[in-house]
Legacy VTK file of the C-alpha trace (Angstrom):
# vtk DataFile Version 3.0
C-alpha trace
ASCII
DATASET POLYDATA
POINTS 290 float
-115.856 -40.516 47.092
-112.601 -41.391 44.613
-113.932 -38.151 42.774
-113.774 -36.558 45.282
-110.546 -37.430 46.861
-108.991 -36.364 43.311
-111.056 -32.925 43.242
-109.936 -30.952 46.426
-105.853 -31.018 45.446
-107.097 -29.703 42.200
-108.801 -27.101 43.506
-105.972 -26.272 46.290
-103.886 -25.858 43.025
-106.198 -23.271 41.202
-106.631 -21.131 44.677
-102.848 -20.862 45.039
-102.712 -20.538 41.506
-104.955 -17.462 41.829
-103.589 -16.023 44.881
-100.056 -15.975 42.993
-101.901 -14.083 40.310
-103.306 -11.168 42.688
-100.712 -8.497 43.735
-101.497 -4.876 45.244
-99.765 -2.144 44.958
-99.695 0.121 48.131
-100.172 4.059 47.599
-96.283 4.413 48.401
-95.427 2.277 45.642
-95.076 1.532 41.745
-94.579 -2.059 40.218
-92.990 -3.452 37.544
-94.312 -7.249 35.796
-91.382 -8.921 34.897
-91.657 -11.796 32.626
-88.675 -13.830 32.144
-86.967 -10.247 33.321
-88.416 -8.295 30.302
-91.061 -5.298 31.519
-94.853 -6.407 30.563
-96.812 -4.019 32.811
-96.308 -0.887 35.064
-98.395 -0.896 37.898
-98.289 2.743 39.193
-101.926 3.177 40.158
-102.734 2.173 44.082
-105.304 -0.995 44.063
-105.107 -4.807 42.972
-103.357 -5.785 39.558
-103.104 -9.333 38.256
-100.073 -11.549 36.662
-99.437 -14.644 35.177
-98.321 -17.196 37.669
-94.789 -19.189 38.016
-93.932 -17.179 34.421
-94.376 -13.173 35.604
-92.671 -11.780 38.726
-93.486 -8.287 40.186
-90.986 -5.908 41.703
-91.891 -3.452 43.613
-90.140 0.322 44.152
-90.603 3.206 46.448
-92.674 5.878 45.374
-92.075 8.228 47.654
-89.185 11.571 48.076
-85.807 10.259 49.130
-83.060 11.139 50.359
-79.373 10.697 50.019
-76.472 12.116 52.126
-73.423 12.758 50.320
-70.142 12.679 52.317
-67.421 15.282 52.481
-66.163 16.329 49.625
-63.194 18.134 48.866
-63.529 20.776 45.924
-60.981 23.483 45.405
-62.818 27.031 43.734
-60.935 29.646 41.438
-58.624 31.122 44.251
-57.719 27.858 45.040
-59.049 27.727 48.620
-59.666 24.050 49.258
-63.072 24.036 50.764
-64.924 20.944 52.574
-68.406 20.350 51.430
-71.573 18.555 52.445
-74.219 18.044 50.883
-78.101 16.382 50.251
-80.208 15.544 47.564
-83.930 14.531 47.626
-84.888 12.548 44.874
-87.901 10.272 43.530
-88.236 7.403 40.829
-89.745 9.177 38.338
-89.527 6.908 35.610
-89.937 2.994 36.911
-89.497 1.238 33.654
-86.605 3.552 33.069
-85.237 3.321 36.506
-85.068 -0.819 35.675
-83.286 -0.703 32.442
-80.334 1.881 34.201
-79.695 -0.602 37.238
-81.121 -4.087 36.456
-81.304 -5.637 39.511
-78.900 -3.346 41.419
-82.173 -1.268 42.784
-81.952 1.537 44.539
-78.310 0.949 45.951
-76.975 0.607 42.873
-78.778 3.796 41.960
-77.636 6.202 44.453
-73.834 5.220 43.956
-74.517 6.599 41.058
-76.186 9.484 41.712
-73.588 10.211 44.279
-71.057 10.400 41.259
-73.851 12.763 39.436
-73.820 14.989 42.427
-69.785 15.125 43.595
-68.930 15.339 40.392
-71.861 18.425 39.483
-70.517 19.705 43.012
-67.027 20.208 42.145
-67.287 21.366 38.255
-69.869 24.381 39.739
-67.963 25.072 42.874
-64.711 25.137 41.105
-65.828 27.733 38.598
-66.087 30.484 41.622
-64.110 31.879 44.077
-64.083 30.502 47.438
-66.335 34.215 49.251
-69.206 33.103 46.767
-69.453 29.596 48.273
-69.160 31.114 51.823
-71.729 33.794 51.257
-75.176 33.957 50.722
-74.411 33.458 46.776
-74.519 29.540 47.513
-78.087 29.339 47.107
-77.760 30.029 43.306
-74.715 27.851 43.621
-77.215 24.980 44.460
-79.849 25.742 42.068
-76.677 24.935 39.200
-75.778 22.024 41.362
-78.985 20.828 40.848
-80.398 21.650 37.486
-77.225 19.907 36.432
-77.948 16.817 38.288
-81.982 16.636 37.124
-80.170 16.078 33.051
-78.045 13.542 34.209
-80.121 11.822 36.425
-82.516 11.372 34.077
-80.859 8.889 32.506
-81.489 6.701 35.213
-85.270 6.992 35.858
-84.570 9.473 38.576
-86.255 13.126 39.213
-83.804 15.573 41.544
-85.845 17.469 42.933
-83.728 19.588 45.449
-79.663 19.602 46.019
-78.106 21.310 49.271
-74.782 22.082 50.759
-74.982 21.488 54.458
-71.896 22.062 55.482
-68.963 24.421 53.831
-65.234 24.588 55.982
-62.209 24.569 55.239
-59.766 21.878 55.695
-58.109 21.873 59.159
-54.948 22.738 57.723
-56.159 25.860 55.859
-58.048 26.445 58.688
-55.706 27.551 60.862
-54.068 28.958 58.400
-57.225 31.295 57.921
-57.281 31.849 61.541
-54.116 32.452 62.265
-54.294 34.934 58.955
-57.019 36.759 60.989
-55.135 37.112 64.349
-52.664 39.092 62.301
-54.859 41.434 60.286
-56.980 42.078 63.377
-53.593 43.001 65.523
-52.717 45.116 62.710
-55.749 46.496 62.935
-55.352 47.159 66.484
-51.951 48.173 66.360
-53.263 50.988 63.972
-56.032 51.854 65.967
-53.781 52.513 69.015
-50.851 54.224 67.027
-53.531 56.464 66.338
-55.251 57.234 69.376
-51.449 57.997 70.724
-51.122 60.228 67.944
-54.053 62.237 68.952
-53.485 61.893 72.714
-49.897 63.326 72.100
-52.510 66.424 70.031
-54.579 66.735 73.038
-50.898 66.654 75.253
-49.457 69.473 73.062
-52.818 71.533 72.700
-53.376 71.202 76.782
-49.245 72.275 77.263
-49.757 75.100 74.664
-53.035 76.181 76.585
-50.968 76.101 80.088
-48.013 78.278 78.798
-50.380 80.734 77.273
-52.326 80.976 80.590
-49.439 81.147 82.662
-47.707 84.116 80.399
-50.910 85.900 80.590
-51.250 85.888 84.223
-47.377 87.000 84.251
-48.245 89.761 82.109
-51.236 90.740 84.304
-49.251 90.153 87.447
-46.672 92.477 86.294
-49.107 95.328 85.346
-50.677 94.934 88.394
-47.061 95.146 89.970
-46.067 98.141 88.027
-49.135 100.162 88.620
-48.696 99.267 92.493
-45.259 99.953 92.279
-46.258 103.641 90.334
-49.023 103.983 93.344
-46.337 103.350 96.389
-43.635 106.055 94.243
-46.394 108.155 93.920
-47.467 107.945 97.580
-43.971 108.249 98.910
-43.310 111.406 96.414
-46.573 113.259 97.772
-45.569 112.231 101.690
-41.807 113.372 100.605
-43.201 116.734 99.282
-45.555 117.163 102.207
-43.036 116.659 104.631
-39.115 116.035 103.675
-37.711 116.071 106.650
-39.978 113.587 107.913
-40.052 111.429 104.703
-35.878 111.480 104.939
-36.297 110.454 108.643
-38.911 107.555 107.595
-35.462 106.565 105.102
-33.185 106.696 108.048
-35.036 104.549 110.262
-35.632 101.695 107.388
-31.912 101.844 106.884
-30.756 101.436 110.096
-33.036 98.311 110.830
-32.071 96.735 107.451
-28.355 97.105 108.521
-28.359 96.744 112.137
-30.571 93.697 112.033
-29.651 89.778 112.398
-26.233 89.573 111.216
-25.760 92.458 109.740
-25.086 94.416 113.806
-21.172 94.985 112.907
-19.980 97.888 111.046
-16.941 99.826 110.098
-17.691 103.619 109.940
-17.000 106.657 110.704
-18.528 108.390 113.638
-18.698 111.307 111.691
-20.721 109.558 108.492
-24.303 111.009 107.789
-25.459 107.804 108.263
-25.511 108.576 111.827
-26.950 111.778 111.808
-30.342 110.817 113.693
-28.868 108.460 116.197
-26.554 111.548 117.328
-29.339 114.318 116.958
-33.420 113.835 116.427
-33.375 116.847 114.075
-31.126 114.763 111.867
-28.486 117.103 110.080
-27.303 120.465 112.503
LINES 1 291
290 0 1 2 3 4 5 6 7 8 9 10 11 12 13 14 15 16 17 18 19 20 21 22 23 24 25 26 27 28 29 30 31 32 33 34 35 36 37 38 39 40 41 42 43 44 45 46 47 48 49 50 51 52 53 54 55 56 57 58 59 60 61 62 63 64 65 66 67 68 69 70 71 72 73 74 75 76 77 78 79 80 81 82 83 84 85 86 87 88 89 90 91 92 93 94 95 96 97 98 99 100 101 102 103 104 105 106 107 108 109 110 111 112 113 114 115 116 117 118 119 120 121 122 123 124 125 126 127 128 129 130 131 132 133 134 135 136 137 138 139 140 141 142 143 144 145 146 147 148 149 150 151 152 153 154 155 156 157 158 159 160 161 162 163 164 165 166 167 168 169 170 171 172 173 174 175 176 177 178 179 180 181 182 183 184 185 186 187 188 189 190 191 192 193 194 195 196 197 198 199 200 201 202 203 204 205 206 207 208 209 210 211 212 213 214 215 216 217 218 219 220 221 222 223 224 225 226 227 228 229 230 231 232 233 234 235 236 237 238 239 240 241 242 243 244 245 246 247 248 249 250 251 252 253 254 255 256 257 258 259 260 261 262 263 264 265 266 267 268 269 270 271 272 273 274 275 276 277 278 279 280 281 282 283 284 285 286 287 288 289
């Protein structure tokens, strides 16, 4: 019974002693034996690993793509166009042992500060070599690839694998971008301007053509109007000349008649002549002259 009593603490000890030994490593994960905080064993495989207990200690680190947001940055390219940029990296521990020796027992946080000074500072030595169109136009995709091949040498001092870089987001500052704006008002009213100093200058064409085209009408119909007159006027001479040689006497009577009612008429009754005058000769006599 004693023997007994003695026996079952001893054997609580060696269970928990072996349960402290047993570890697993989940799919997602790689692990690191630690003994006295020098690296024994990598555990990168999925399944059950062992370790001494009370001396070895296991840390554990994500195995899986990350990724990190990197705040605005301000980077200023060849033409000096200050430019706001975001970006994102995805990343992975690719080398765990490695990873530990770079950042002790900082872990990831620690790593990532520093990657963000990889990345701002890859950011602004590639953007800065170009002008600002090339990181506003579809050339920042090769722009990115620099960004990061650059980061996967450096990062590689810290156990890390970059595996993609991207700018998200590429403005100007608010200041320049008004600037910009306001820039862009003017060329576009200058733009306008010219488009409507130049759709006067061919409405005043269109004015001048149309004015040219109305005098040149109207003179021709004056012409023909006054060849038309002229013949009519050679017809009614030619009509009175045949009636005056057909008939004088009553082609000088016809004259009389017209004469008296363009004098006599309206205002025109009261005259100073001579009874005598030949003007009078067919109001004294039908036969005109005796």
């Amino acid at each position: 019974m004693r023997k007994a009593t003695y026996l079952l603490p001893v054997l609580v000890i060696v269970a928990a002693a072996a349960l402290s030994s047993v570890f697993i490593v989940d799919e997602r994960e790689k692990a690191l034996v630690l003994q006295f905080g020098r690296v024994v064993t990598v555990k990168e495989d999925p399944g059950i690993a062992f370790k001494i207990p009370l001396i070895q200690d296991v840390v554990k680190y994500d195995d899986r793509i990350l990724s990190r947001e990197v705040g605005p940055l301000e980077v200023t390219p060849l033409d000096d166009r200050r430019l706001v940029v975001d970006a994102f990296a995805r990343y992975r521990i690719a080398d765990v042992k490695q990873f530990r020796q770079a950042v002790g027992t900082g872990g990831i946080e620690l790593a990532e500060r520093r990657l963000d000074n990889i990345l701002r500072s890859q950011t602004r030595e590639v953007l800065g070599s170009v002008r600002s169109d090339s990181v506003l136009s579809s050339d920042r995709v090769s722009l990115m690839n620099r960004i990061r091949d650059a980061a996967i040498t450096e990062a590689r001092g810290l156990g890390l694998e970059v595996i993609d870089v991207r700018l998200k987001r590429t403005d100007l500052p608010q200041a320049n971008l008004e600037a910009t704006f306001a820039r862009m008002r003017a060329e576009r009213e200058r733009e306008a301007a010219d488009e409507i100093a130049r759709g006067e200058e061919a409405a005043q064409r269109v004015r001048a053509q149309a004015d040219r085209t109305v005098v040149e009408l109207v003179s021709d119909a004056n012409r023909q109007s006054e060849i038309i007159r002229g013949e009519a006027d050679a017809r009614r001479n030619a009509i009175f000349a045949d009636a005056f040689g057909a008939d004088p006497e009553f082609f000088e009577f016809y004259r009389s008649l017209n004469a008296y009612r363009a004098a006599l008429g309206g205002d025109n009754s009261s005259m100073v002549m001579s009874p005598d005058s030949e003007f009078f000769n067919y109001l004294k006599s039908d036969k005109g002259r005796e």
